[in-house]
Biopython code that builds the backbone (N, CA, C, O; Angstrom):
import numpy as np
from Bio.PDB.StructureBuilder import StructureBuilder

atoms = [
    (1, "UNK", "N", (163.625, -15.734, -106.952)),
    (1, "UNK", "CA", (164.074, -14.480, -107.519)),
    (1, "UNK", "C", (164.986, -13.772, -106.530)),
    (1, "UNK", "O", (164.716, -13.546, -105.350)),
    (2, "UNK", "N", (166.071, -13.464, -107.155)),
    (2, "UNK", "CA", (166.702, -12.348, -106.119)),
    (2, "UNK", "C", (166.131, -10.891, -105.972)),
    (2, "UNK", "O", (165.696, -10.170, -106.870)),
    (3, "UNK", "N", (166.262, -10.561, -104.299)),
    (3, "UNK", "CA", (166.213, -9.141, -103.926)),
    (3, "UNK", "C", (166.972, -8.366, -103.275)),
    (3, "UNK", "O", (167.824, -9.180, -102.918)),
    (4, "UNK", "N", (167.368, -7.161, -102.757)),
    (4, "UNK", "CA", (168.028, -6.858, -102.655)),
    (4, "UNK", "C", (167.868, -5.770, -101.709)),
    (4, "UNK", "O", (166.881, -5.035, -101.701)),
    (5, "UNK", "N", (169.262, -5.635, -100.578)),
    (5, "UNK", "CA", (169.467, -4.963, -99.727)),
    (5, "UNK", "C", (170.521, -4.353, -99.770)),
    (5, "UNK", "O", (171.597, -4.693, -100.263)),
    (6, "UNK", "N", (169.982, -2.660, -98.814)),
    (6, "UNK", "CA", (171.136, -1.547, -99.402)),
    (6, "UNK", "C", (171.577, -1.539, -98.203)),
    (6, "UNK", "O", (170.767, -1.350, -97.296)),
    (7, "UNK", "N", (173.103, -1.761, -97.876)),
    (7, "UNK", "CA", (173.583, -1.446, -96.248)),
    (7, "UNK", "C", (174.648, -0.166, -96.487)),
    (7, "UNK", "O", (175.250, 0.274, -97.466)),
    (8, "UNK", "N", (174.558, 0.180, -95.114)),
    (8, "UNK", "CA", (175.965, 1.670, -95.290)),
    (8, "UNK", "C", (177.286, 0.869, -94.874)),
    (8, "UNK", "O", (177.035, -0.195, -94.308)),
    (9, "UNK", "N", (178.289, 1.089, -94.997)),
    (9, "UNK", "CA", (178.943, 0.292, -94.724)),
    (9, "UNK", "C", (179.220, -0.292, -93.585)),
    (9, "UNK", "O", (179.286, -1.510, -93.421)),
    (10, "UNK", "N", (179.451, 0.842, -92.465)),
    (10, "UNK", "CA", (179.098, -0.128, -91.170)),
    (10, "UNK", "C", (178.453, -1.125, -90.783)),
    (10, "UNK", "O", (178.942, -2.052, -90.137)),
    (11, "UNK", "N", (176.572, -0.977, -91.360)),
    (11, "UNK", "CA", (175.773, -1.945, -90.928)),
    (11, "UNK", "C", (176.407, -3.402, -92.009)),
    (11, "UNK", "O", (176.289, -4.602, -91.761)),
    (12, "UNK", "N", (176.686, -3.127, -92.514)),
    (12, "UNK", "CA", (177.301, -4.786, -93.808)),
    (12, "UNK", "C", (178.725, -5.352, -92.788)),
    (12, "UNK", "O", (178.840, -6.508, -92.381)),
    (13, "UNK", "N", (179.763, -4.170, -92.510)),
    (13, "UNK", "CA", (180.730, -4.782, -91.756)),
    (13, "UNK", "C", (179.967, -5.127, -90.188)),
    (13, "UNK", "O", (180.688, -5.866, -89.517)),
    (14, "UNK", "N", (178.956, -4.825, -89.646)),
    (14, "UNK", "CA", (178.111, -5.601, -88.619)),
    (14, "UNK", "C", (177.798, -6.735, -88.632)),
    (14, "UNK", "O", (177.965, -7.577, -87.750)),
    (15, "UNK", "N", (177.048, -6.896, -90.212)),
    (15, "UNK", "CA", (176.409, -8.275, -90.703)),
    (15, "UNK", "C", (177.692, -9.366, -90.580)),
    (15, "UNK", "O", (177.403, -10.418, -90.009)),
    (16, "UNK", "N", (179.202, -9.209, -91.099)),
    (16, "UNK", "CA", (179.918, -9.705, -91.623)),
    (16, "UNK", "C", (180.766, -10.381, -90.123)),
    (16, "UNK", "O", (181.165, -11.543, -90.040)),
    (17, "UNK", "N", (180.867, -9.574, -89.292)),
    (17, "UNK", "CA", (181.314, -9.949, -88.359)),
    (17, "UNK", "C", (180.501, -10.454, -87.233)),
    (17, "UNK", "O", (180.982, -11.138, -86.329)),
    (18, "UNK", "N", (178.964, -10.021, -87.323)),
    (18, "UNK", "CA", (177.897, -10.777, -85.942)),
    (18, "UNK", "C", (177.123, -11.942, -86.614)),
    (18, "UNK", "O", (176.486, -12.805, -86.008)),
    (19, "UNK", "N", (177.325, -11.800, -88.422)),
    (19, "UNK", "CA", (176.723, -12.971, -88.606)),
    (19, "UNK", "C", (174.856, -13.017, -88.873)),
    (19, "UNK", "O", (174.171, -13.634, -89.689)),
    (20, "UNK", "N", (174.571, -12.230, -87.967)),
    (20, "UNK", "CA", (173.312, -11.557, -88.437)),
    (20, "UNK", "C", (172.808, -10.163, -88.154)),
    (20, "UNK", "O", (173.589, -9.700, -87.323)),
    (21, "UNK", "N", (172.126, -9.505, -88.366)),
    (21, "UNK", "CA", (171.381, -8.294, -87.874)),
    (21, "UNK", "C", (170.022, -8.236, -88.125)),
    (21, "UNK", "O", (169.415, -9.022, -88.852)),
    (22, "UNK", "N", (169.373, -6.963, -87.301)),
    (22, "UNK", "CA", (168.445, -6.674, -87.415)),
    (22, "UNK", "C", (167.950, -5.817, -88.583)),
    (22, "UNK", "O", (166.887, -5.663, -89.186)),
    (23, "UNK", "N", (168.787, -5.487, -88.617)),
    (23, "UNK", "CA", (169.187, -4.308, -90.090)),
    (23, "UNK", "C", (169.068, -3.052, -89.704)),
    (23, "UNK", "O", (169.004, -2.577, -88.570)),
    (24, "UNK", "N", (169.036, -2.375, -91.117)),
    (24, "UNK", "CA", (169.321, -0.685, -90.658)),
    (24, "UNK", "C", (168.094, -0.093, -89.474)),
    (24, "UNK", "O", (167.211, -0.712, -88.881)),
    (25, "UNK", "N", (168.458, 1.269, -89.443)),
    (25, "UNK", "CA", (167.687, 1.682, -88.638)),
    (25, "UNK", "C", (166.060, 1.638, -89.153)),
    (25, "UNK", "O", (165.185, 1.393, -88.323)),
    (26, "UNK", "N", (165.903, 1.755, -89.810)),
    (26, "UNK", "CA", (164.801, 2.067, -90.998)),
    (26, "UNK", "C", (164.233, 0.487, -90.821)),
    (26, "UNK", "O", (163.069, 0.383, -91.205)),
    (27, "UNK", "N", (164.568, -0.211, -90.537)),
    (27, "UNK", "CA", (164.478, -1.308, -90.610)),
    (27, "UNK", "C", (163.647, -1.905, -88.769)),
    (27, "UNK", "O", (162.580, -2.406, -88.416)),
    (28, "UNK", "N", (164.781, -1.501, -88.169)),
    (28, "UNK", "CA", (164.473, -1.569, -86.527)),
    (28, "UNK", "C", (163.190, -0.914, -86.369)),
    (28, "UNK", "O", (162.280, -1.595, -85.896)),
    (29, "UNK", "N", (162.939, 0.418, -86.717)),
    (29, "UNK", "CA", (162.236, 1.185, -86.646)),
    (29, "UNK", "C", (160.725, -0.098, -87.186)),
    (29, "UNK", "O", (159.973, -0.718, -86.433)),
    (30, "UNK", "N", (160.753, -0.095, -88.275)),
    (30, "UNK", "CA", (159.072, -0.825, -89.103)),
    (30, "UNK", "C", (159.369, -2.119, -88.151)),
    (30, "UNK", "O", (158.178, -2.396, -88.011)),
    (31, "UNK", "N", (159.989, -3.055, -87.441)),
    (31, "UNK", "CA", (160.255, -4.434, -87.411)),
    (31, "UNK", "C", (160.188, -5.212, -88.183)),
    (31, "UNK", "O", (159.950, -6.376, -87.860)),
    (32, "UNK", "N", (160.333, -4.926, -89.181)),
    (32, "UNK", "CA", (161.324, -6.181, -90.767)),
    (32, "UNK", "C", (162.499, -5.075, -91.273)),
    (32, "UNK", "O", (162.823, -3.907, -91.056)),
    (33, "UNK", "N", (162.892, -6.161, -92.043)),
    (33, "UNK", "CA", (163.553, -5.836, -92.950)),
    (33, "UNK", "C", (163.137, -5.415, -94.137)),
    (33, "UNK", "O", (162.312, -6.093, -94.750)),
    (34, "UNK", "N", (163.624, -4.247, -94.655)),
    (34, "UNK", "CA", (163.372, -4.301, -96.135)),
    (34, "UNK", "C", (163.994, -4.373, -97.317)),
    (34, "UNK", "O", (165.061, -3.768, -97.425)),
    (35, "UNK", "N", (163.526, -5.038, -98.327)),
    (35, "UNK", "CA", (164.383, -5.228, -99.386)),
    (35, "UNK", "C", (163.754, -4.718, -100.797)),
    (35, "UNK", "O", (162.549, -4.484, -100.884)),
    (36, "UNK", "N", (164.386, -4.605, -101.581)),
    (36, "UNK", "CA", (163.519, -4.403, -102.634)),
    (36, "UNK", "C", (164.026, -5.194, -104.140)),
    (36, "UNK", "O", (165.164, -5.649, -104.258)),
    (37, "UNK", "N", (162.993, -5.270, -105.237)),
    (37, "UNK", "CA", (163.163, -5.831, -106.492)),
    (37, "UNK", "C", (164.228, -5.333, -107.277)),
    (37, "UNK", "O", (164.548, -4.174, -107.014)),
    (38, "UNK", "N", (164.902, -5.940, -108.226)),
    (38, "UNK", "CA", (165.670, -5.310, -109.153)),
    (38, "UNK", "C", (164.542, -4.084, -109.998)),
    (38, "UNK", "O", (165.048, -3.110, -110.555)),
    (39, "UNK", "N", (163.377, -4.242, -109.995)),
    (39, "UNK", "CA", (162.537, -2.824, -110.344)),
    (39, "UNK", "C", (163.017, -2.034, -109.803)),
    (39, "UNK", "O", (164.029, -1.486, -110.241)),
    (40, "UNK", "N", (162.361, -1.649, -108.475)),
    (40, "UNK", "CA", (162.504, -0.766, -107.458)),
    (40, "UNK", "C", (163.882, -0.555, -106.657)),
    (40, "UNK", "O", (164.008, 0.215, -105.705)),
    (41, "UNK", "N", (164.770, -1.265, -107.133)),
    (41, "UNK", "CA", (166.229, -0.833, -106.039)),
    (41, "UNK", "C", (166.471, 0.466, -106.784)),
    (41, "UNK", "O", (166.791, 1.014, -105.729)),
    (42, "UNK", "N", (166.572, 1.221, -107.473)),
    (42, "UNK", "CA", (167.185, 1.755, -107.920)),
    (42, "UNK", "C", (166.420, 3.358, -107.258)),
    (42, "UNK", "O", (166.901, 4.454, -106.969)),
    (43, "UNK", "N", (165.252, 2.875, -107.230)),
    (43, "UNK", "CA", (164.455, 4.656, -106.411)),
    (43, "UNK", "C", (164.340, 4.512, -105.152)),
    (43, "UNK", "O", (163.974, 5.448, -104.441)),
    (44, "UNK", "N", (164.690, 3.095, -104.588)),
    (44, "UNK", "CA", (164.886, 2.934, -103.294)),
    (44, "UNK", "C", (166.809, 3.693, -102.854)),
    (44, "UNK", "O", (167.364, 4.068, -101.821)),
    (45, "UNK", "N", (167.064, 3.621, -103.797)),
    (45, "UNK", "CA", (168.905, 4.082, -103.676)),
    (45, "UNK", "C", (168.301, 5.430, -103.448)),
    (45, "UNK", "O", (168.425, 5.903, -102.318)),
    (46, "UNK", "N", (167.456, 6.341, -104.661)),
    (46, "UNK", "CA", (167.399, 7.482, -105.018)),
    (46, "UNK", "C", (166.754, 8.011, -103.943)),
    (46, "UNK", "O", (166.989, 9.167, -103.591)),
    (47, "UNK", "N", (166.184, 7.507, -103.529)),
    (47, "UNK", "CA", (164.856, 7.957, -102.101)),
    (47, "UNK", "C", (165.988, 7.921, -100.678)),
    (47, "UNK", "O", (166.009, 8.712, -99.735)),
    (48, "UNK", "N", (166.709, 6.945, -100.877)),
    (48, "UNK", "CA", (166.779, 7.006, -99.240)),
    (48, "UNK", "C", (168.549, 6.887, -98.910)),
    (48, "UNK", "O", (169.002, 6.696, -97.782)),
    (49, "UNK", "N", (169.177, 7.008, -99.851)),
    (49, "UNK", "CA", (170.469, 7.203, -100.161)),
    (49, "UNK", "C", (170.975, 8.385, -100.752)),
    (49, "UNK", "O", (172.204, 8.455, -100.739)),
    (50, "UNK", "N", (170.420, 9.259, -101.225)),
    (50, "UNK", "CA", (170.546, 9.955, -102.730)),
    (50, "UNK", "C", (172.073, 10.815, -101.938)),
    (50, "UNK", "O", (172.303, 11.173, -100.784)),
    (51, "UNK", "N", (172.933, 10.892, -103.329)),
    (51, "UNK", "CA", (174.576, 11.303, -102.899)),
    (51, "UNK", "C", (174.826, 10.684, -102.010)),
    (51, "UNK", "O", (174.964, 11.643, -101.250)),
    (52, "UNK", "N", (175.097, 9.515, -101.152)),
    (52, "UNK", "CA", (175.600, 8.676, -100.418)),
    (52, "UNK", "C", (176.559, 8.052, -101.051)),
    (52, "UNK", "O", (176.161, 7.482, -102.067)),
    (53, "UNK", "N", (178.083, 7.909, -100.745)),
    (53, "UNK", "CA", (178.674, 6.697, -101.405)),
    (53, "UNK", "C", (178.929, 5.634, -100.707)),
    (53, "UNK", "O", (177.907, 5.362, -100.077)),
    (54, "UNK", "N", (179.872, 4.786, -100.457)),
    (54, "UNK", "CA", (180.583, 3.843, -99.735)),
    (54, "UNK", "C", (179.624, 2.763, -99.029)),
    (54, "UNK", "O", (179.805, 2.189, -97.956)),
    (55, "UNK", "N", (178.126, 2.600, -100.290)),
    (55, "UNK", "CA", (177.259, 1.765, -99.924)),
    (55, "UNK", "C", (177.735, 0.373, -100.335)),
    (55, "UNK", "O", (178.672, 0.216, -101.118)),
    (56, "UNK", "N", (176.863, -0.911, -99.622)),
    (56, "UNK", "CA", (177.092, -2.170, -100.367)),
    (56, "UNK", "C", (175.683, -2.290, -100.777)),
    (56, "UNK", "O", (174.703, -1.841, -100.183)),
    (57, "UNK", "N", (175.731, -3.187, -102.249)),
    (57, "UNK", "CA", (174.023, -4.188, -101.962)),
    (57, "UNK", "C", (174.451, -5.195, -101.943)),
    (57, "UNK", "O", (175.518, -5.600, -102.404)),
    (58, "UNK", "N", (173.484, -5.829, -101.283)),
    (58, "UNK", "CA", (173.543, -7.613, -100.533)),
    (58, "UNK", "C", (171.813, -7.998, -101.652)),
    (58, "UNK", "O", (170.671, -7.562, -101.795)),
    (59, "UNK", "N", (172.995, -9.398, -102.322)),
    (59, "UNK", "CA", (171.581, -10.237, -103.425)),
    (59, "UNK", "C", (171.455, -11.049, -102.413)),
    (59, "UNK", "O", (172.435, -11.552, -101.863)),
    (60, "UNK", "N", (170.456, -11.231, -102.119)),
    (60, "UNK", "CA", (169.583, -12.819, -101.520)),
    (60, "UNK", "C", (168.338, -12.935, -102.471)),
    (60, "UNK", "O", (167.713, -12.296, -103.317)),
    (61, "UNK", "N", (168.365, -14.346, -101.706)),
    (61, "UNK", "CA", (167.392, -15.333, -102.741)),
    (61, "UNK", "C", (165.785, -15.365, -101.992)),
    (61, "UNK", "O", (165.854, -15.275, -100.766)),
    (62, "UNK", "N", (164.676, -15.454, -102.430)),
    (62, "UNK", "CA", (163.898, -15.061, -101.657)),
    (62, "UNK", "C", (163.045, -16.485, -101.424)),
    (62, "UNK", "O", (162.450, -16.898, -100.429)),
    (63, "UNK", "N", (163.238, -17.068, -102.773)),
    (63, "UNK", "CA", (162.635, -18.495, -102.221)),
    (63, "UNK", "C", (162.969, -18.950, -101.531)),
    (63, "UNK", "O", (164.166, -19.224, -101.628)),
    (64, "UNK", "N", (162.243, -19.410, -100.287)),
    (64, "UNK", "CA", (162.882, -20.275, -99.017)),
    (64, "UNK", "C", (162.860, -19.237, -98.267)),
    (64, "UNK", "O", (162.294, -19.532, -97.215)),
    (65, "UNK", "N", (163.261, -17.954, -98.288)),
    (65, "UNK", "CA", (163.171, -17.071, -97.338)),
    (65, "UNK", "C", (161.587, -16.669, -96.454)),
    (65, "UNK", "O", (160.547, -16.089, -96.765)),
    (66, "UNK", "N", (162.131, -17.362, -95.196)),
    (66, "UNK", "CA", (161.006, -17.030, -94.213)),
    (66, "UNK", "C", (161.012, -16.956, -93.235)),
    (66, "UNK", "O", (161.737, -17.756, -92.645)),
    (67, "UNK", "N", (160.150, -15.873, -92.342)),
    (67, "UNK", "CA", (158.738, -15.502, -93.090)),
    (67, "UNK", "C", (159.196, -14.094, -94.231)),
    (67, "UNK", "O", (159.618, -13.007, -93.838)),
    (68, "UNK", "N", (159.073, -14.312, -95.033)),
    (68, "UNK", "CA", (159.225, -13.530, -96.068)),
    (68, "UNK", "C", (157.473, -12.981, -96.760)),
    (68, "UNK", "O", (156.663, -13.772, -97.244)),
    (69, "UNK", "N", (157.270, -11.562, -96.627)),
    (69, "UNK", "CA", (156.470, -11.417, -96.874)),
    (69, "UNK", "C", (156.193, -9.910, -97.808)),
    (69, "UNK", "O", (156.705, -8.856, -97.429)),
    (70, "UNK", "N", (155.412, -9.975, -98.926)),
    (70, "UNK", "CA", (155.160, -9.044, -99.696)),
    (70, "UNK", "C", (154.196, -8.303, -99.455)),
    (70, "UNK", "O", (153.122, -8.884, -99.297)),
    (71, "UNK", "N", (154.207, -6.762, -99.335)),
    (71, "UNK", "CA", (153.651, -5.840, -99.153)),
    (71, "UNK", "C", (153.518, -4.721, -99.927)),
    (71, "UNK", "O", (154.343, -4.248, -100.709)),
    (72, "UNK", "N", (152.026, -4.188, -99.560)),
    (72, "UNK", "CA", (152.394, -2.956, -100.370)),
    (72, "UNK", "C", (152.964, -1.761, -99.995)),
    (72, "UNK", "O", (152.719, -1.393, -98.846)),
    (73, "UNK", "N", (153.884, -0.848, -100.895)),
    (73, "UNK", "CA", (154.505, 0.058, -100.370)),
    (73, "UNK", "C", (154.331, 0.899, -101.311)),
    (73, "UNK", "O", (153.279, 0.837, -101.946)),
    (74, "UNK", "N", (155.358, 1.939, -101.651)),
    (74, "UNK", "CA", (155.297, 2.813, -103.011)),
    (74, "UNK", "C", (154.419, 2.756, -103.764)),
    (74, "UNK", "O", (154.358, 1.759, -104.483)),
    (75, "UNK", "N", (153.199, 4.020, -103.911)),
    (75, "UNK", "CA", (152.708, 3.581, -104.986)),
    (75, "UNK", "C", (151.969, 2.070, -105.330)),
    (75, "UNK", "O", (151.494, 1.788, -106.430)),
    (76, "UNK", "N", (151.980, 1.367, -104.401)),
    (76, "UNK", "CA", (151.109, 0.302, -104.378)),
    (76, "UNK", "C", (151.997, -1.037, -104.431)),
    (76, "UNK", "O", (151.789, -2.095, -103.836)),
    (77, "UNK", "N", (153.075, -0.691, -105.332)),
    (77, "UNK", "CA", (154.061, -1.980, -105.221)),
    (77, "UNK", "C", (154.560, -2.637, -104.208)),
    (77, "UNK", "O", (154.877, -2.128, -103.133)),
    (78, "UNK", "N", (154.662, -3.937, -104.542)),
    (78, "UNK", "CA", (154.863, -4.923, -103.461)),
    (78, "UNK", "C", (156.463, -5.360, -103.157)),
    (78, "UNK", "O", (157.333, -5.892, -103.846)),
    (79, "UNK", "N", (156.405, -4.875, -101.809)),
    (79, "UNK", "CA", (157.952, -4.785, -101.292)),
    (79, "UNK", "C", (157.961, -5.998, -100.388)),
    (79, "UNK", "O", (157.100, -6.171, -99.526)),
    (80, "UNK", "N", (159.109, -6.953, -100.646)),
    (80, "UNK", "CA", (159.420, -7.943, -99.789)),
    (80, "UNK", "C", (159.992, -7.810, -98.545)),
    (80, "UNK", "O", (161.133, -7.347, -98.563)),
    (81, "UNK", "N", (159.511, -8.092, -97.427)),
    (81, "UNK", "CA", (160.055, -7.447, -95.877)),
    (81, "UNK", "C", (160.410, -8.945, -94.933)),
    (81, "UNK", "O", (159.666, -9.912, -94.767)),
    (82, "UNK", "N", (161.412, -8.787, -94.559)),
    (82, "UNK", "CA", (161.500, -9.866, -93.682)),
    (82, "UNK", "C", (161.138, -10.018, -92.378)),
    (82, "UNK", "O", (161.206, -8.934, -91.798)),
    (83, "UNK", "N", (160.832, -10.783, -91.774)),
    (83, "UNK", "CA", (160.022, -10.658, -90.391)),
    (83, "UNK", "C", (160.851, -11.681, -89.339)),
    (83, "UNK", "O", (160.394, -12.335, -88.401)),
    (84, "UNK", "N", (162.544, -11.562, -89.944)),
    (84, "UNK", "CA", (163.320, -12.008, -88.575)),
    (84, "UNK", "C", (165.016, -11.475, -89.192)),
    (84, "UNK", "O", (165.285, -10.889, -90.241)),
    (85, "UNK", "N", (165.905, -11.927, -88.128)),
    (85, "UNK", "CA", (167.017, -11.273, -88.623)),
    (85, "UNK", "C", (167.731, -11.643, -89.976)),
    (85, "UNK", "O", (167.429, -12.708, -90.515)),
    (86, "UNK", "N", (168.619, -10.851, -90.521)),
    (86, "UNK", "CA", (169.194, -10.972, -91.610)),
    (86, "UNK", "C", (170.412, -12.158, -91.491)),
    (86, "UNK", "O", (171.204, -11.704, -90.666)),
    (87, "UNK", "N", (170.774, -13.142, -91.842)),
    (87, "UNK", "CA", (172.113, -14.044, -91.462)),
    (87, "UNK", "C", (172.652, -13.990, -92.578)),
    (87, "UNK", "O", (172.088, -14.102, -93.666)),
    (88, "UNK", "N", (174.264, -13.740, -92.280)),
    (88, "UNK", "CA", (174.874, -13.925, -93.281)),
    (88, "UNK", "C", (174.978, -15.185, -94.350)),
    (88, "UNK", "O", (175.579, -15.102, -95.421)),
    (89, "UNK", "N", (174.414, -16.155, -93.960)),
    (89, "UNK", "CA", (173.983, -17.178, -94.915)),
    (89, "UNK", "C", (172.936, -16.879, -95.808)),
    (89, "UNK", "O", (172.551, -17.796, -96.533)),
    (90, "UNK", "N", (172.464, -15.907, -95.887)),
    (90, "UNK", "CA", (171.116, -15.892, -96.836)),
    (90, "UNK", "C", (171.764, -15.017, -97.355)),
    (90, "UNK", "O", (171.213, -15.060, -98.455)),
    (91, "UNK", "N", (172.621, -14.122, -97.470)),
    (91, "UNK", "CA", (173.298, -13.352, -98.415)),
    (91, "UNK", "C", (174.215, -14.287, -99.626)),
    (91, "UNK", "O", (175.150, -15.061, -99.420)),
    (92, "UNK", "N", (173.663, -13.954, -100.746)),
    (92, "UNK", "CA", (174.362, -14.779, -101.814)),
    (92, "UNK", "C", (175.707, -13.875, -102.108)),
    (92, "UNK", "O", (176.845, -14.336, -102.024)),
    (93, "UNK", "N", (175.455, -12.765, -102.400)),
    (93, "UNK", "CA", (176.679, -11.739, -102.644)),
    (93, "UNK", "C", (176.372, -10.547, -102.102)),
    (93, "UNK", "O", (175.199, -10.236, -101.896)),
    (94, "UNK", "N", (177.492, -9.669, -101.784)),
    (94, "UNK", "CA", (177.681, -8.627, -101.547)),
    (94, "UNK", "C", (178.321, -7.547, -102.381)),
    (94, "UNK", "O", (179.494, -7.820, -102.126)),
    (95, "UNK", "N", (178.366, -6.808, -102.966)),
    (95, "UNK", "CA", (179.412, -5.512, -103.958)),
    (95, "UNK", "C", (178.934, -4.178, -103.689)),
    (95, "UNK", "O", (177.816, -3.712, -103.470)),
    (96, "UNK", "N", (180.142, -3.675, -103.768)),
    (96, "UNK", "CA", (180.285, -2.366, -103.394)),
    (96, "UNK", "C", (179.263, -1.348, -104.797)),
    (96, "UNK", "O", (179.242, -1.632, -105.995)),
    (97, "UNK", "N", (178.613, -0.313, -104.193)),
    (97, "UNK", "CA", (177.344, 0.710, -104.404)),
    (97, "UNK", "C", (177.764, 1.796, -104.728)),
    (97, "UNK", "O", (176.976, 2.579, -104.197)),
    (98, "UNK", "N", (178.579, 2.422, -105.317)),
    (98, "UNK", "CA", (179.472, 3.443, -105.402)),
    (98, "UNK", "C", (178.201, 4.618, -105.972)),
    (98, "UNK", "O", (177.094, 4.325, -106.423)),
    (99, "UNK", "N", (178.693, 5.766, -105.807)),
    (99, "UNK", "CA", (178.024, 6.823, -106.262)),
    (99, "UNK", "C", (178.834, 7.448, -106.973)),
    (99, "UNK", "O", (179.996, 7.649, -106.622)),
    (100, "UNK", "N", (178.311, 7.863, -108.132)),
    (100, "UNK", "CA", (178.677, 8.908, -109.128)),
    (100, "UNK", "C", (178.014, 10.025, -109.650)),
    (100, "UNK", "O", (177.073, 10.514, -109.025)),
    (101, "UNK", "N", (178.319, 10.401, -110.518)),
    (101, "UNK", "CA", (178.153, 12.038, -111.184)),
    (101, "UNK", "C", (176.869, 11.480, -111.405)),
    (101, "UNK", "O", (176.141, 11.806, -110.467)),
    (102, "UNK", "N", (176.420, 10.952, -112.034)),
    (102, "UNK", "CA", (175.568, 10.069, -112.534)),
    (102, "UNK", "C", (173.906, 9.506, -111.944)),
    (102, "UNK", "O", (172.793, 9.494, -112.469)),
    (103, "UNK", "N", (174.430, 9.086, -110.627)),
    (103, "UNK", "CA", (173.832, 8.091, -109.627)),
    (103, "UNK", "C", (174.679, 7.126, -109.293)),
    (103, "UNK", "O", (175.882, 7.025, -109.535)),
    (104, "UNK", "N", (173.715, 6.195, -108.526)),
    (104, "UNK", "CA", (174.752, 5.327, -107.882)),
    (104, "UNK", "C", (174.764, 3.994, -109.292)),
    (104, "UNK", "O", (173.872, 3.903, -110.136)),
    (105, "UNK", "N", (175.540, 3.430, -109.244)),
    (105, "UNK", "CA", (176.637, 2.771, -110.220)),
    (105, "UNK", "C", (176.418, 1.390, -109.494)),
    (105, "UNK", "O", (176.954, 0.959, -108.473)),
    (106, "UNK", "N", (175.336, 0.740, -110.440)),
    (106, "UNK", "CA", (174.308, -0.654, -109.923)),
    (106, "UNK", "C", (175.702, -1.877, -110.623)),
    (106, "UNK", "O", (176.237, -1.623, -111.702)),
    (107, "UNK", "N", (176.082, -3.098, -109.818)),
    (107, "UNK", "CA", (176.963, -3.991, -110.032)),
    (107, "UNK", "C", (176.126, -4.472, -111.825)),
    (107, "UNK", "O", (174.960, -4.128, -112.020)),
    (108, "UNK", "N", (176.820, -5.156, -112.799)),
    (108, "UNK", "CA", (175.895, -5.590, -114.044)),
    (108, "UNK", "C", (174.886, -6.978, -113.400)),
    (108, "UNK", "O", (175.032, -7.419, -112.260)),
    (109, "UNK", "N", (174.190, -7.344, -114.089)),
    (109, "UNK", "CA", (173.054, -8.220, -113.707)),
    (109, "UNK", "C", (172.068, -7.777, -113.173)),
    (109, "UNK", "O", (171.030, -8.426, -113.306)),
    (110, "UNK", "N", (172.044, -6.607, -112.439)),
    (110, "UNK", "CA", (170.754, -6.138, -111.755)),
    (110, "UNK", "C", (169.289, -5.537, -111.999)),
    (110, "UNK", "O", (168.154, -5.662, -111.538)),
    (111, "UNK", "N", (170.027, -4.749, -113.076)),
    (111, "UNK", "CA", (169.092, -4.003, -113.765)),
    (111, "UNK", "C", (168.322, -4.530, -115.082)),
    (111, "UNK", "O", (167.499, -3.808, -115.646)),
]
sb = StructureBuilder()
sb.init_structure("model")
sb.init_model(0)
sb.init_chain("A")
sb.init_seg("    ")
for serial, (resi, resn, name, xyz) in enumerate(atoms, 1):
    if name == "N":
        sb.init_residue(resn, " ", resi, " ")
    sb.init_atom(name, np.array(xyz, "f"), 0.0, 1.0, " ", f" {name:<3s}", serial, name[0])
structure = sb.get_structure()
């Protein structure tokens, strides 16, 4: 199943040019990564982005991803966290996160 990661743009042009990261700060901070479901990306935007534009999300694939591990977070739901760096090989795609009047403005397929 794909999941999904929200970068600001700097940290994605980091990924793009070092190839891997540790990820955002939020990220450094817990020691994984976090990602979330096509459920939950969207209150993960609203929670920890909200009016932000000039975001990317990054789809990766989670099978095979390891140590990849599910946890509970929100409300009890289980958030997939990674427990080493991000490489730009495990990113299937990247697209731009735009914000609008609206909210932020999810690429089609996601939702």
């Amino acid at each position: 199943m794909k999941i999904y990661k929200i970068f600001q743009q700097d940290e994605w042009l980091f990924l793009k040019s070092n190839g891997d990261t540790d990820g955002a700060p939020i990220d450094l901070a817990d020691g994984y990564i976090h990602f979330s479901t096509a459920e939950t990306v969207v209150e993960t935007a609203a929670k920890y982005f909200a009016a932000v534009d000039g975001l990317m999300i990054l789809a990766i694939e989670s099978e095979g991803l390891d140590p990849l591990k599910w946890e509970p977070s929100r409300g009890g739901a289980l958030f997939p966290h990674l427990y080493r760096k991000l490489r730009m090989d495990d990113v299937l795609w990247a697209k731009p996160l735009p914000y609008t009047e609206n909210g932020h403005d999810f690429p089609a397929g996601i939702l």
